[in-house]
C-alpha positions in Angstrom: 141.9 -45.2 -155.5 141.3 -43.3 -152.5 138.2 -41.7 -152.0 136.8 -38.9 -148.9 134.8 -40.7 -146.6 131.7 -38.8 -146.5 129.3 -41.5 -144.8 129.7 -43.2 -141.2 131.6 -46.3 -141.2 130.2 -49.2 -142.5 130.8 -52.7 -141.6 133.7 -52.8 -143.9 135.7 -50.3 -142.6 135.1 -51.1 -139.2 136.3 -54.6 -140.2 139.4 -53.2 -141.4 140.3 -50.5 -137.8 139.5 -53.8 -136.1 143.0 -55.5 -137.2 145.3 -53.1 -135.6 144.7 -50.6 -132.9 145.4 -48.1 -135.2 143.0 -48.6 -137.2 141.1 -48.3 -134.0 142.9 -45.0 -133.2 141.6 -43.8 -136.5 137.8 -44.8 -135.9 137.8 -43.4 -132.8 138.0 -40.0 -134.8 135.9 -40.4 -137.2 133.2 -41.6 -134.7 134.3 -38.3 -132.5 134.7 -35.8 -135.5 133.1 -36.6 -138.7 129.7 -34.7 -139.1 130.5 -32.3 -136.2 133.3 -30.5 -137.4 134.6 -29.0 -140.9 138.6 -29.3 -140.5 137.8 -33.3 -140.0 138.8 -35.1 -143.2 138.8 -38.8 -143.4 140.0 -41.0 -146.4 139.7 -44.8 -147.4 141.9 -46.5 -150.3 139.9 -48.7 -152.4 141.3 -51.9 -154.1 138.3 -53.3 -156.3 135.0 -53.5 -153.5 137.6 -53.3 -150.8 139.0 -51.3 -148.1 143.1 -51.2 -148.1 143.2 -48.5 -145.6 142.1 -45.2 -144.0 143.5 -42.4 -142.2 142.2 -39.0 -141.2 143.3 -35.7 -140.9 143.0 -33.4 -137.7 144.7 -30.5 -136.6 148.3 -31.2 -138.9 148.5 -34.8 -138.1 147.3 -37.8 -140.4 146.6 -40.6 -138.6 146.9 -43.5 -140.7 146.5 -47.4 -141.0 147.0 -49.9 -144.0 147.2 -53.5 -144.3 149.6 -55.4 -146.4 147.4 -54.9 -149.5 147.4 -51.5 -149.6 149.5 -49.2 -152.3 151.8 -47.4 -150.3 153.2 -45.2 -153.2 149.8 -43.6 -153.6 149.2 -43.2 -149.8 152.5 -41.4 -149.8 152.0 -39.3 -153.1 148.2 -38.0 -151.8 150.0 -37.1 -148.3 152.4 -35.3 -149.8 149.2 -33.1 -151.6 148.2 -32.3 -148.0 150.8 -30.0 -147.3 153.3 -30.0 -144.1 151.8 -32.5 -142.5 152.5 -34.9 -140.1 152.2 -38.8 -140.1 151.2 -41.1 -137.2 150.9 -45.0 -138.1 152.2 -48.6 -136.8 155.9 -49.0 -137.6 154.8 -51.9 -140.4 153.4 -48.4 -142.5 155.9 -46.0 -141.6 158.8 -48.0 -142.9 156.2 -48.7 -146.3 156.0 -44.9 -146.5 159.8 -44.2 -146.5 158.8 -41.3 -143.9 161.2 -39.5 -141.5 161.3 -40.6 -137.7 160.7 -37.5 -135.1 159.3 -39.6 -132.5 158.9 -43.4 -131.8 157.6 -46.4 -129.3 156.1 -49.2 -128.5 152.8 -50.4 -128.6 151.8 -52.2 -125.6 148.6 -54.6 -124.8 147.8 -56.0 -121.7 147.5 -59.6 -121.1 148.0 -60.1 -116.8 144.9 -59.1 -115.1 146.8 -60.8 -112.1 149.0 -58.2 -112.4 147.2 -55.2 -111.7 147.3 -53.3 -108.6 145.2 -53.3 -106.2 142.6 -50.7 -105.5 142.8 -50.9 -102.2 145.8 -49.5 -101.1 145.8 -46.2 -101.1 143.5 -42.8 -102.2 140.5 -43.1 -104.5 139.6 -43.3 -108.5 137.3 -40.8 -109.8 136.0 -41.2 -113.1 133.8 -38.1 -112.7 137.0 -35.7 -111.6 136.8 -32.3 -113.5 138.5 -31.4 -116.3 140.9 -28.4 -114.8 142.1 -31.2 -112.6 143.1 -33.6 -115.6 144.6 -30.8 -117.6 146.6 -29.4 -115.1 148.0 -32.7 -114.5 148.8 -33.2 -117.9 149.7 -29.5 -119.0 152.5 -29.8 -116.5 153.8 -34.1 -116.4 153.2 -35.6 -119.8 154.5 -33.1 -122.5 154.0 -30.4 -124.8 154.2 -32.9 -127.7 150.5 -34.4 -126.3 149.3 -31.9 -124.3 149.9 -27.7 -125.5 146.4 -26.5 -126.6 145.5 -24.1 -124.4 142.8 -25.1 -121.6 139.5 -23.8 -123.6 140.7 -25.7 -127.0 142.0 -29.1 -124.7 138.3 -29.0 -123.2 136.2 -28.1 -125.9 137.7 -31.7 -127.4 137.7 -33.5 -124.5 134.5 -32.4 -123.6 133.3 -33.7 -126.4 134.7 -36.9 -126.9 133.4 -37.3 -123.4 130.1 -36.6 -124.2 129.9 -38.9 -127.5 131.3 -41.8 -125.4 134.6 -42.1 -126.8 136.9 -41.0 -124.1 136.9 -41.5 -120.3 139.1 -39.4 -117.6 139.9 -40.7 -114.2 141.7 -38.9 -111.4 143.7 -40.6 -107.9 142.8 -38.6 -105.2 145.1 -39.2 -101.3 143.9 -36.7 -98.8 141.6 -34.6 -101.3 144.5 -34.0 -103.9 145.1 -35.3 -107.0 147.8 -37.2 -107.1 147.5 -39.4 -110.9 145.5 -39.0 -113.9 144.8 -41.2 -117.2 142.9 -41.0 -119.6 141.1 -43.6 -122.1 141.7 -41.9 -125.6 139.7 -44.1 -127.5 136.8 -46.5 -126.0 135.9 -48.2 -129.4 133.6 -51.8 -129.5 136.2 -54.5 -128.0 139.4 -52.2 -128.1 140.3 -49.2 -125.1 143.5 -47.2 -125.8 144.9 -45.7 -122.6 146.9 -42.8 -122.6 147.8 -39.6 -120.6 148.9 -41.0 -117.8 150.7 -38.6 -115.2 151.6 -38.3 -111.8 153.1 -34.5 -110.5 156.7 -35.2 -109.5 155.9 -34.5 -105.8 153.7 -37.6 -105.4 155.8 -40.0 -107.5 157.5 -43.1 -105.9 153.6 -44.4 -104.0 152.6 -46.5 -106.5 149.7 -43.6 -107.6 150.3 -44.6 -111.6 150.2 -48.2 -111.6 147.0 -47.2 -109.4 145.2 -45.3 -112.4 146.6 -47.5 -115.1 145.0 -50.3 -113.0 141.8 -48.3 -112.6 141.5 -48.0 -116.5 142.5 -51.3 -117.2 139.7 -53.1 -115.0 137.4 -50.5 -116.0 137.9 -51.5 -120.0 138.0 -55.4 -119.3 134.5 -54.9 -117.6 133.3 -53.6 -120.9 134.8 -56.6 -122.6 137.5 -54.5 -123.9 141.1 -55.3 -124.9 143.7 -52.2 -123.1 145.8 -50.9 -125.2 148.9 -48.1 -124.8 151.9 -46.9 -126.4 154.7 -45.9 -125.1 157.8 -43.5 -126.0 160.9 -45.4 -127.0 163.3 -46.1 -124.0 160.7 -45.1 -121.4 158.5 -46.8 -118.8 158.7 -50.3 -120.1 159.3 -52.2 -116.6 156.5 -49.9 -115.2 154.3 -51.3 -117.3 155.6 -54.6 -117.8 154.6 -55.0 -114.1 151.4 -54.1 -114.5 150.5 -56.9 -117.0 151.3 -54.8 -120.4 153.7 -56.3 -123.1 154.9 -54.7 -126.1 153.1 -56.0 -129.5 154.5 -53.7 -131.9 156.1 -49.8 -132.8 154.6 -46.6 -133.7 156.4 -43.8 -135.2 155.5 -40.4 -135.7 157.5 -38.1 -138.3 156.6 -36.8 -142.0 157.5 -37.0 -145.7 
């Protein structure tokens, strides 16, 4: 059965996000949209007392997680009632789903502190850096496929997310510019997914990305938290491999 969530997550739920980052992907916007905001929809599937899986709608896109007990052939069938729609999961659900690839990576978690760089060599992190700065960044270097609201939409929900503790922003500045941004998407109890990092092609080649992604990284394992990230299929796996990250799994993105 799957029913609307209409209450904050409970300790069942939140039990259930915690055994995949996506499910922690999907908490994160419930905790950042559910009681503020109207187009926010969030589901659960009920097997008996117990959670199978959730998933939320925002802005076109269901973002989903199930586990291995879940009945894929109604998740499917009540996606399809949502309309044209998009699905993002783990690649375990996709494949469950029988959905249509339109994008795909890996999901990466980082293990080597000892690899991170160091914050000394060059520039400063600023986790305080304003907004225009991080969007132009990102408007420009990461793609329109993350990044094409226009700047009032992209701040209103950063802004917010900000606000309610659930994202973090941090620019590298060398000589007063910024030369790299990242972003912490979701900043959930024990889990931080990274993501959004960029570096404008004229300052690329100093080492200014592993820089931020270190920044990020050290700042989440001070809060006790486990980094997370996913990457685009055939891109940027060395890069991060040096920095301590390892690919634990795939993510796909595509519809019914």
């Amino acid at each position: 059965m799957i029913k609307l969530l209409t209450e904050p997550p409970d300790r069942c739920l939140e039990y259930l996000c915690k055994k995949h980052i996506f499910g922690i992907r999907v908490l994160s916007n419930i905790h950042a949209y559910q009681g503020y905001f109207d187009f926010f929809k969030a589901w659960v599937q009920l097997s008996g007392e117990n959670i199978t899986a959730v998933f939320c709608l925002y802005d076109g896109i269901v973002t989903l997680y199930a586990d291995a007990c879940a009945d894929y052939e109604e998740i499917a069938a009540f996606i399809r009632m949502l309309g044209d729609i998009k699905i993002y999961c783990n690649g375990e659900n996709f494949d469950a789903l029988g959905l249509s690839v339109l994008r795909d990576g890996y999901i990466m978690r980082h293990f080597d502190q000892g690899l991170l760089k160091s914050a000394d060599l060059c520039g400063s992190v600023d986790f305080s850096c304003p907004y225009k700065e991080v969007y132009d960044i990102l408007s420009v270097n990461s793609g329109s496929a993350v990044y094409s609201p226009e700047y009032d939409v992209w701040y209103a929900d950063i802004n917010h997310k900000i606000r309610h503790d659930i994202s973090k922003m941090a620019v590298m500045y060398k000589d007063n510019c910024a030369v790299s941004c990242g972003l912490i998407l979701a900043n959930e109890r024990d889990f931080a997914l990274l993501g959004g990092i960029a570096t404008p092609s004229e300052y690329r080649g100093n080492g200014y990305g592993g820089l931020i992604v270190s920044a990020l990284v050290r700042d989440a394992l001070k809060n006790k938290k486990v980094p997370y990230l996913f990457r685009d299929t055939g891109k940027n796996m060395e890069f991060y491999n040096h920095l301590g990250f390892e690919d634990v799994g795939k993510w796909a993105f595509g519809g019914i």
